[in-house]
MMTF fields as JSON, N, C-alpha, C and O atoms, coordinates in Angstrom:
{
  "mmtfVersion": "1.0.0",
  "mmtfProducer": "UNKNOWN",
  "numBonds": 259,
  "numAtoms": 260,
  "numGroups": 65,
  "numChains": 1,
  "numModels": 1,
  "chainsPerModel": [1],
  "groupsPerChain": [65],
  "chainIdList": ["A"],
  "bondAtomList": [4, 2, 8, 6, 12, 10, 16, 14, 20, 18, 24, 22, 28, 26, 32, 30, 36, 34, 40, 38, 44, 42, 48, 46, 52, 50, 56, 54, 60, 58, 64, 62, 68, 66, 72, 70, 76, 74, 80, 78, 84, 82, 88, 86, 92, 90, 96, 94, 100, 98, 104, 102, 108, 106, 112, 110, 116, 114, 120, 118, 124, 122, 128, 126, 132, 130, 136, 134, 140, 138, 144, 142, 148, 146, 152, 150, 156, 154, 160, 158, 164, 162, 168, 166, 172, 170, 176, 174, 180, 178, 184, 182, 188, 186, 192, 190, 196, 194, 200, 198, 204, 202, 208, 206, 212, 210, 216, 214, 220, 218, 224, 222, 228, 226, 232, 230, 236, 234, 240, 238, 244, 242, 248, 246, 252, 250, 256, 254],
  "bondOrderList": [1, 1, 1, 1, 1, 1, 1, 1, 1, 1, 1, 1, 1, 1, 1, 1, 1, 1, 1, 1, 1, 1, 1, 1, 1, 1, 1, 1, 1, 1, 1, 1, 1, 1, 1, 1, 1, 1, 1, 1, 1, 1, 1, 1, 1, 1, 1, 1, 1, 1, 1, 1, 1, 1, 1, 1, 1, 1, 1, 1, 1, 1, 1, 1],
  "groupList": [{"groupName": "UNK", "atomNameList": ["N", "CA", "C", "O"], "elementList": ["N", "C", "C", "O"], "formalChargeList": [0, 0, 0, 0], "bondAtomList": [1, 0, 2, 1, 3, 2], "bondOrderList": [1, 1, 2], "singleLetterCode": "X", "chemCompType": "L-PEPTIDE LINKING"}],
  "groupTypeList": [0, 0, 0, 0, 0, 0, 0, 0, 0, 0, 0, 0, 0, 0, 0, 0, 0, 0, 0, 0, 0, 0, 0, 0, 0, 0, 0, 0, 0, 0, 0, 0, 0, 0, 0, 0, 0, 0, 0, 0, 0, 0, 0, 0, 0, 0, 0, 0, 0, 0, 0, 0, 0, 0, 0, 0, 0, 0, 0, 0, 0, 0, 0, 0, 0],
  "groupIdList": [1, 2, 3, 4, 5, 6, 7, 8, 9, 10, 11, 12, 13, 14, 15, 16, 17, 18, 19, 20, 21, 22, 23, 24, 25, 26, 27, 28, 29, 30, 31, 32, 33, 34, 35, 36, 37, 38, 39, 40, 41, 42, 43, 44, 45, 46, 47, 48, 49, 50, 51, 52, 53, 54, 55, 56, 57, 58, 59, 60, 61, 62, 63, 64, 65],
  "secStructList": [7, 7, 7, 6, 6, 7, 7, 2, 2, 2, 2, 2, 2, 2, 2, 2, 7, 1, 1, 1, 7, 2, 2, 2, 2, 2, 2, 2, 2, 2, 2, 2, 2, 2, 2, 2, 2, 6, 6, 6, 6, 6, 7, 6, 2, 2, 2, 2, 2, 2, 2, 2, 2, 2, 2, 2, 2, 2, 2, 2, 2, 6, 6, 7, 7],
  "xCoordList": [71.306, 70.259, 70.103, 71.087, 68.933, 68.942, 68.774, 68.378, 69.136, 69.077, 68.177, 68.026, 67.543, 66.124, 65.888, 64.852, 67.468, 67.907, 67.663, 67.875, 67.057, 67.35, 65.876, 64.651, 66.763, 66.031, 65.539, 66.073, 64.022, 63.046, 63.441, 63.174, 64.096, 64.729, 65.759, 65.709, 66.335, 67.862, 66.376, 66.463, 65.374, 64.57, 64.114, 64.152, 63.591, 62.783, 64.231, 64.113, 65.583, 66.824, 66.868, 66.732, 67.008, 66.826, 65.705, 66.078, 64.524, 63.721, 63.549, 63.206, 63.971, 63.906, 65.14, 64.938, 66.252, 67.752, 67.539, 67.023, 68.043, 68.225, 69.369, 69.576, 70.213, 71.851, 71.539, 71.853, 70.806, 70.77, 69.922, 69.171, 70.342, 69.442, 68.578, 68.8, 67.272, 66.22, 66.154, 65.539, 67.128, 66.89, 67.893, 67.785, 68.756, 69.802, 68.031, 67.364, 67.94, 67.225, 66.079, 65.918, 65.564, 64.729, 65.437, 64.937, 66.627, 67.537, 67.792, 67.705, 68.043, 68.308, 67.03, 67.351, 65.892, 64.568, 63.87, 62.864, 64.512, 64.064, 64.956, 64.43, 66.326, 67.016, 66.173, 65.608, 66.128, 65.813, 64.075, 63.497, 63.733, 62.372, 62.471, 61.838, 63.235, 63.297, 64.122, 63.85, 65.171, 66.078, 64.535, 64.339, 63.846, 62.779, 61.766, 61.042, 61.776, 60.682, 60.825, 59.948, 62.168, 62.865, 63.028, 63.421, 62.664, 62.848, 61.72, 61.682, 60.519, 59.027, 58.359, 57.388, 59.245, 58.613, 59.176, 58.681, 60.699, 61.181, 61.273, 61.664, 60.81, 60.939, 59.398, 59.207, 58.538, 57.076, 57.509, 56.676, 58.622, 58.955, 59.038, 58.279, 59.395, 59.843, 58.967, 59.139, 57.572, 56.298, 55.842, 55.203, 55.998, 55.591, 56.709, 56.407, 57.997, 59.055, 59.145, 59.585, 58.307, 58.588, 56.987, 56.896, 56.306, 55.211, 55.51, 55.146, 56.181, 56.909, 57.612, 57.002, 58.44, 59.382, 58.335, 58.388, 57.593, 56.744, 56.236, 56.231, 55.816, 54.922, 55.753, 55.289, 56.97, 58.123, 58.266, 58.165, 58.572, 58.872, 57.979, 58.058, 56.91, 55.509, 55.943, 56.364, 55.777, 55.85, 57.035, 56.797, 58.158, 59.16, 59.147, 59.163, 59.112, 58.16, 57.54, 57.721, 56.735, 55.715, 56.308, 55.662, 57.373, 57.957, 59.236, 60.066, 59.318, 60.215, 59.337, 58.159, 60.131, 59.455, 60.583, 60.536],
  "yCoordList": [87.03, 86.183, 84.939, 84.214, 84.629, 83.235, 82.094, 82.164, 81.227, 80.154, 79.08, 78.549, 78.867, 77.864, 76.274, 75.611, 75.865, 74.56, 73.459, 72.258, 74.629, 73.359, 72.383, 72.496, 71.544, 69.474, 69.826, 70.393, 69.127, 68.911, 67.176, 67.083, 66.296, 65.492, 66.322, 65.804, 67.156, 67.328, 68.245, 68.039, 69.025, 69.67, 68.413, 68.524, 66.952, 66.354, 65.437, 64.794, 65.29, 64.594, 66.017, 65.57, 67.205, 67.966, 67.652, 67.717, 67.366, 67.452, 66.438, 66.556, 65.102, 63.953, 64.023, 63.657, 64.537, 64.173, 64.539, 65.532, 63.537, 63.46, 63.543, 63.181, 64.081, 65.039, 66.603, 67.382, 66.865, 68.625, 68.994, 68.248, 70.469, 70.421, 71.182, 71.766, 71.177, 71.589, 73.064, 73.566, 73.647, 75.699, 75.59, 76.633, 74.704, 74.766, 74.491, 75.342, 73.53, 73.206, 74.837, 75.294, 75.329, 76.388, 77.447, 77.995, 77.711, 78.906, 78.549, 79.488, 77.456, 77.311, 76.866, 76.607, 76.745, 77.048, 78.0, 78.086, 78.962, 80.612, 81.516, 82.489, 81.144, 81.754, 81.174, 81.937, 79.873, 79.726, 80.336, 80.587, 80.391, 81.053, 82.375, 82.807, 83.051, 84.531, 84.614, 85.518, 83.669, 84.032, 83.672, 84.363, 82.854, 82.597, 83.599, 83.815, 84.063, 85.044, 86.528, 87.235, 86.784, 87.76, 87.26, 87.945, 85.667, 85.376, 85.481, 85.292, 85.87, 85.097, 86.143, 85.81, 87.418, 87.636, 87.626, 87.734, 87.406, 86.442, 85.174, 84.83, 84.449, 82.967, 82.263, 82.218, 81.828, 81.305, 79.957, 79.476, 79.432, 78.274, 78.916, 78.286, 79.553, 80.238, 80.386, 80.425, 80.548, 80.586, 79.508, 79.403, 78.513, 76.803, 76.435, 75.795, 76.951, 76.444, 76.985, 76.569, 78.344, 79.348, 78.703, 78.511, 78.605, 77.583, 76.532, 76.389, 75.582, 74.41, 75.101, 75.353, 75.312, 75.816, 76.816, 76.546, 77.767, 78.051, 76.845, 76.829, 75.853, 75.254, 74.319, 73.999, 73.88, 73.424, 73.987, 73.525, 75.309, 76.189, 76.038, 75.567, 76.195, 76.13, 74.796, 74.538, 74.207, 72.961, 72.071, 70.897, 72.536, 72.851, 73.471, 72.933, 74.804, 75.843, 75.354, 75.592, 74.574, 74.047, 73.362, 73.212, 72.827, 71.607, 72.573, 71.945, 73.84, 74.554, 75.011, 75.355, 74.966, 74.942, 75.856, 76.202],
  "zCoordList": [102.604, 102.029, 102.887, 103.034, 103.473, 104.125, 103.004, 101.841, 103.633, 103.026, 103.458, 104.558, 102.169, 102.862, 102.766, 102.725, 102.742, 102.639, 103.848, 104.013, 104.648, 106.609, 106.267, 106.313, 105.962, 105.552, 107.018, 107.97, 106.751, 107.393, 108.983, 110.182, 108.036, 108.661, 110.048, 111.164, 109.903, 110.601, 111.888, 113.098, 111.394, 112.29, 113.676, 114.901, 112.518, 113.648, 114.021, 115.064, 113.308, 114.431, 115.916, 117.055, 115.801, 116.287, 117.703, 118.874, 117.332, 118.142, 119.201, 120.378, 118.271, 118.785, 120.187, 121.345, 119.68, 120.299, 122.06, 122.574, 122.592, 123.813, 124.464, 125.622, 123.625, 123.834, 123.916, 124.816, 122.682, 122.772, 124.265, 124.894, 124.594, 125.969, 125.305, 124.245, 126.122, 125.546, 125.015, 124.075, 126.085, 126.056, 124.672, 124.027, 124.09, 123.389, 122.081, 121.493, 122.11, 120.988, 120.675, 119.543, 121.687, 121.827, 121.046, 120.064, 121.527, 120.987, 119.321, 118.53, 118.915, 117.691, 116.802, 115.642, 117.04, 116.461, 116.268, 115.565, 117.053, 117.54, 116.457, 115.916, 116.175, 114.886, 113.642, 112.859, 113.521, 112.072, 111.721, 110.664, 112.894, 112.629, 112.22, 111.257, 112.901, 112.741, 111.417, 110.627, 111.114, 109.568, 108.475, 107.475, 108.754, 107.781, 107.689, 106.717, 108.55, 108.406, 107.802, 107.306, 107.989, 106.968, 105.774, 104.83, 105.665, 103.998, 103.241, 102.026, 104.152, 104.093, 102.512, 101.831, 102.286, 101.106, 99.576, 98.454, 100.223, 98.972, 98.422, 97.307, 99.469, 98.783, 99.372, 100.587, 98.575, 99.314, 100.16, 100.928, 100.043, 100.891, 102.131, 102.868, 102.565, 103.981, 104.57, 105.788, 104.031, 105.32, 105.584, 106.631, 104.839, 105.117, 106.352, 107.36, 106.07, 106.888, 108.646, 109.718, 108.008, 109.08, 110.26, 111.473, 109.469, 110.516, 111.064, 112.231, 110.477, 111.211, 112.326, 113.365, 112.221, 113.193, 114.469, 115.668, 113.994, 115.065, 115.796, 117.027, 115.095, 115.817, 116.754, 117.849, 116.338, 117.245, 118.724, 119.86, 118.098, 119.52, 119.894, 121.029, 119.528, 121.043, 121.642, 122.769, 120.834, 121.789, 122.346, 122.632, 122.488, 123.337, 124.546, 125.653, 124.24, 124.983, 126.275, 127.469, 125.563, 126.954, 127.774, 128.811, 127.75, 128.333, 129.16, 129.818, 129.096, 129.771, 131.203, 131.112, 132.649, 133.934, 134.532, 135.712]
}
């Protein structure tokens, strides 16, 4: 069962942080997307969550060369 507890805060400390490396931050936005999206027809929170997080990775994403 995933759990659909990941605070919105710890996503944008996440995004902000200038310790994590970027492919690190990529890899661990890329699980919680995919654990959410296996949650996406049991719990209606998980597709709100699961769009955030897409929209993260894109734009991470872009910033990879």
């Amino acid at each position: 069962m995933v759990k659909l507890d990941l605070p919105v805060p710890l996503l944008d400390r996440l995004l902000a942080s200038r310790v994590v490396p970027l492919q690190a931050k990529i890899e661990a936005i890329a699980r919680w997307r995919d654990e959410l999206m296996e949650a996406k027809s049991i719990d209606p929170r998980a597709s709100e969550l699961e769009k955030r997080l897409s929209m993260a990775l894109t734009s991470l994403a872009s910033h990879v060369w």
